[in-house]
N, C-alpha and C positions, 0 to 999 in steps of 0.2 A: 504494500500500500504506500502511496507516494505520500509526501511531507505536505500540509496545507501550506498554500503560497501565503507571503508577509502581509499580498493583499487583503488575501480572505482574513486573514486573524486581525488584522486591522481592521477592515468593516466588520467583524465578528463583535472584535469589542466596540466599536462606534454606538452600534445598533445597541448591546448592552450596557453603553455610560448612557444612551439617550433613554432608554427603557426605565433605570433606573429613575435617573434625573424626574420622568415623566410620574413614576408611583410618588415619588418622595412628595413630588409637588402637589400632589393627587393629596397622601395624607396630611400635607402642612394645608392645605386648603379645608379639608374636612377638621380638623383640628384633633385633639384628644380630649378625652372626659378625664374630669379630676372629680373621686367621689372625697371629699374636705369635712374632714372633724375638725382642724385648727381653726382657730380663729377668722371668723370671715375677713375681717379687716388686713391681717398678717397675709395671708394666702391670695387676696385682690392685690395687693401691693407685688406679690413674687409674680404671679401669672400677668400683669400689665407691663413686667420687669421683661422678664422672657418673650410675650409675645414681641415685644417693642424689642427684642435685640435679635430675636429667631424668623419671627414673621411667621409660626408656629400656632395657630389656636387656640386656646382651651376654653373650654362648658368645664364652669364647676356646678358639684349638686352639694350642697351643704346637709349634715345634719350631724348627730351628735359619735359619739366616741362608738358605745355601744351599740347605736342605728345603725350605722353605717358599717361597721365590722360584721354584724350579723345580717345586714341585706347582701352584704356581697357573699358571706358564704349558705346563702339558700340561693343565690343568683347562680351560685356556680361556675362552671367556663361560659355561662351563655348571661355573665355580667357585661354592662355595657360598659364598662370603668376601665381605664388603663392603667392609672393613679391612683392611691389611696393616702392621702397623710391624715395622721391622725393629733391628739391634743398629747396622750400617755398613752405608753408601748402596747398595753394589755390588749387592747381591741387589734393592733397588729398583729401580735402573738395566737390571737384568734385566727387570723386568717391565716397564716405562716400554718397554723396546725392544720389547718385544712388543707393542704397545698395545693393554695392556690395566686403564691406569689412565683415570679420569676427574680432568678439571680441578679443582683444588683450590681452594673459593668464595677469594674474592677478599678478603673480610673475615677469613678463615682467613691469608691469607699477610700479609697486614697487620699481623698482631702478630704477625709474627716478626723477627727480625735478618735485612736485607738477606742477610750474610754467610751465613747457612744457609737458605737460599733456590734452591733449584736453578731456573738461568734458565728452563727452559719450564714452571714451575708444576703440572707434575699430580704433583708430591708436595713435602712440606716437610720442613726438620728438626724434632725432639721435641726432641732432647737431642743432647749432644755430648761427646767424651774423649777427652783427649788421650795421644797417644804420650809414653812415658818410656823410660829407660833405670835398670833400677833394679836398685841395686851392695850386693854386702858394702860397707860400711863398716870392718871390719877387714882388709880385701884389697885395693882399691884405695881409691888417693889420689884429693884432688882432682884436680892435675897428669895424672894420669894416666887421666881421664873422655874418651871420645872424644870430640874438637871436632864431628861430624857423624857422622850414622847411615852413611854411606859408610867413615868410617875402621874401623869391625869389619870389614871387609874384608883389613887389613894384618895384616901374619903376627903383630904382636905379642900378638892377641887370639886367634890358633890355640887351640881345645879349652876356652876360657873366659866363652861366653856362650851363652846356649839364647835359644828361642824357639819356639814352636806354631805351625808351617807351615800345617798339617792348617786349621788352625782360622780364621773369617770374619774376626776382629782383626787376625791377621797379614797374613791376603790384602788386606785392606782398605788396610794399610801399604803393602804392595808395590804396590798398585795408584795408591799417592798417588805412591810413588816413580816408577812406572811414564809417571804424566802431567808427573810434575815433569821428569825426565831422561831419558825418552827408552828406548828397547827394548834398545840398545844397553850401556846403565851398568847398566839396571834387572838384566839377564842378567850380566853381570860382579858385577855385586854377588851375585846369587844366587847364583852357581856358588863364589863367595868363601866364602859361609856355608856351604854344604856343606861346605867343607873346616875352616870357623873354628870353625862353633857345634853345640851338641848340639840334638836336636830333646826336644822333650817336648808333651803332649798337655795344652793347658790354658796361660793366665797362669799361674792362682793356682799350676800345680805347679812353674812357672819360677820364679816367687819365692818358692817355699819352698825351691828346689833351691838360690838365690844366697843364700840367708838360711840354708840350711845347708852352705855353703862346697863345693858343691857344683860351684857355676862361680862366677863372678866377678861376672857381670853379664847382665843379660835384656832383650831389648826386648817389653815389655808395657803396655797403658794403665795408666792414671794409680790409675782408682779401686780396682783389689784392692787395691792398700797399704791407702789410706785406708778400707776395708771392713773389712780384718785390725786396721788400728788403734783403729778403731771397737770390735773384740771385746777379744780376749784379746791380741795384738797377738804371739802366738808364733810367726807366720810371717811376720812380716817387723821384728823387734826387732832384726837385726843389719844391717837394708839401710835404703837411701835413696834415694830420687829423682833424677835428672839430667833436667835439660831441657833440650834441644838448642838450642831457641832460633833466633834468626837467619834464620827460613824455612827451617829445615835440612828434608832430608827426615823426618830425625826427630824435627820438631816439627807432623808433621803431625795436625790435629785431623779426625778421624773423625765424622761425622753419622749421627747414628741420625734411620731418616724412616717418614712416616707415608704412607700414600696410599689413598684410597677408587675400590673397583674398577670399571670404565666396568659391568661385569655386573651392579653391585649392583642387587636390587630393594627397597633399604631405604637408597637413596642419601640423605634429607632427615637421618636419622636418623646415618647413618656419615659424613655430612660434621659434623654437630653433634659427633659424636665425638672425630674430628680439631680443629674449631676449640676443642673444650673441655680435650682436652691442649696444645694449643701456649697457650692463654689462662693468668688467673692460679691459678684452680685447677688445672690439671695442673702447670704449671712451678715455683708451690710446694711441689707434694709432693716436687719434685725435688730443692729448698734443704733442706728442711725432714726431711726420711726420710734413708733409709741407702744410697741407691742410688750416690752420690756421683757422679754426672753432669753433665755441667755444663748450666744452664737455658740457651737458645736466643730464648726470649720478649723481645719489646723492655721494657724497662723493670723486669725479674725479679732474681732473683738468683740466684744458686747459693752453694753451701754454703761460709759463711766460712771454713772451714777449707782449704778451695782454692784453686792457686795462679789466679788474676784472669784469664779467659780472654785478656784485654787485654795481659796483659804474656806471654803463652805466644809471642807473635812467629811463630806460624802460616804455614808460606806459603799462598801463596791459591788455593785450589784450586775448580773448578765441581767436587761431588759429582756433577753429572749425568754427568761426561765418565769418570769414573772404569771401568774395562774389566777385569771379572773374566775373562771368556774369556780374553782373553789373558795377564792375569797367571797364573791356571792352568795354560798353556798354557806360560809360561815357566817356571812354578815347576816343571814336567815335566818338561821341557829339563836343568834345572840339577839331578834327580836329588834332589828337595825333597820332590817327589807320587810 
């Protein structure tokens, strides 16, 4: 059989760069879905970032941590989603069990912090926030801040601190607590806040309830303060900050993750997506905007006004291990859900 002439393999590949050129344009014109737990405001700001620099699409469909991880694994492969980020890793971790993410490029997880990194790679962290403990300042002392997220469990804090059970932040806590200590403490501790803490629907209404002397103190992330402070700062002018510190359970820092679906039929495009928020234009809008998150990207920053992810003293947690079924499952038990 004779050798194909330089000609033919030259229009061979012409025909093949025009083919290509011709799909790619095909899906940057159809654009890609982003099913969005983060922040509407954070995730409008990355997708208006990316189309204006790709010329790339995107439809996002918003809705909650929980909604959204469990519509995509009853959607199955015949989900319409390419992208999924979420606010805390658990609702990823949900779909990752189902397998139904695809591997995350390899250039993508490269410019991230080791640290937010979940060991088998089919999804990454975006952004990060940290767990607080945030008090009247007129109501408790320093002395009297609890040394670890375990101590609201002792009778002194009975009827004096709230928190949003209901909600993917809190769960996300319990489920740090859950892999830090064990089923055993995780449950003693919940069945403790049943009797210690009031529930409320929402951070921002826990810190407006400790900001109007309503309870004492709330376990909430970091950034509704620094949101409130940012505005008018009337919801949180009479509270403060506590960080636990020490690898407490309640200085555990929560990952917000990205992950492009194994179903995608606009995979080239929604990994681009992914590597373009963890890269330096996503993670600067993170410093730089109001969403006060903390940047995740090797070499980034986050917002000066925050305390240094570095000195938050974090214990170290795989995201990927992290087990909402069961913290659910306990949070049940303890009469929470």
């Amino acid at each position: 059989m004779s050798r194909p002439s330089a000609r033919i393999l030259t229009t061979a590949l012409l025909v093949f760069t025009l083919f290509s050129a011709a799909a790619h344009a095909a899906a940057s014109a159809e654009g890609i879905v982003v099913y969005n737990a983060q922040h509407e405001s954070l995730t409008k700001s990355w997708v208006e970032g990316f189309t204006k620099e790709t010329g790339i699409k995107v439809t996002v469909r918003n809705g909650s941590d929980s909604e959204m991880g469990n519509q995509i694994v009853q959607e199955g492969a015949s989900s319409p989603a390419d992208v999924f980020l979420t606010e805390n890793s658990p609702a990823m971790v949900l779909v990752d069990n189902a397998r139904l993410l695809a591997p995350v490029e390899a250039s993508t997880l490269a410019q991230v912090d080791p640290a937010f990194r979940p060991a088998q790679g089919k999804w990454v962290g975006i952004a990060a926030r940290s767990t607080v403990f945030v008090y009247n300042k007129n109501r408790v002392t320093q002395k009297e801040l609890p040394k670890s997220l375990l101590d609201l469990a002792k009778p002194e804090w009975k009827g004096r601190w709230g928190a949003a059970p209901a909600g993917a932040d809190f769960q996300a806590i319990v489920s740090a607590l859950l892999e830090q200590k064990g089923e055993a403490v995780t449950l003693g501790w919940l069945k403790a806040m049943k009797t210690n803490a009031l529930p409320y629907k929402g951070n921002s209404v826990v810190m407006k309830a400790v900001n109007a002397s309503q309870i004492d103190g709330g376990v909430i992330y970091h950034y509704y303060y620094f949101g409130d402070q940012n505005k008018t700062g009337e919801n949180s002018k009479n509270t403060a900050l506590h960080y636990f510190k020490q690898q407490d359970p309640g200085a555990f820092v929560s990952l917000s993750g990205g992950g492009v679906l194994a179903s995608s039929k606009h995979k080239e495009e929604a990994q681009a997506f992914l590597k373009w928020i963890t890269g330096k234009g996503g993670q600067t809008i993170l410093k730089t905007e109001n969403s006060f998150e903390y940047a995740v990207g090797l070499g980034t920053q986050s917002n000066p006004k925050l305390v240094p992810l570095k000195n938050l003293d974090a214990p170290k947690i795989d995201a990927s291990r992290l087990n909402s079924r069961k913290t659910v499952e306990l949070m049940t038990q303890a009469g929470l859900l």
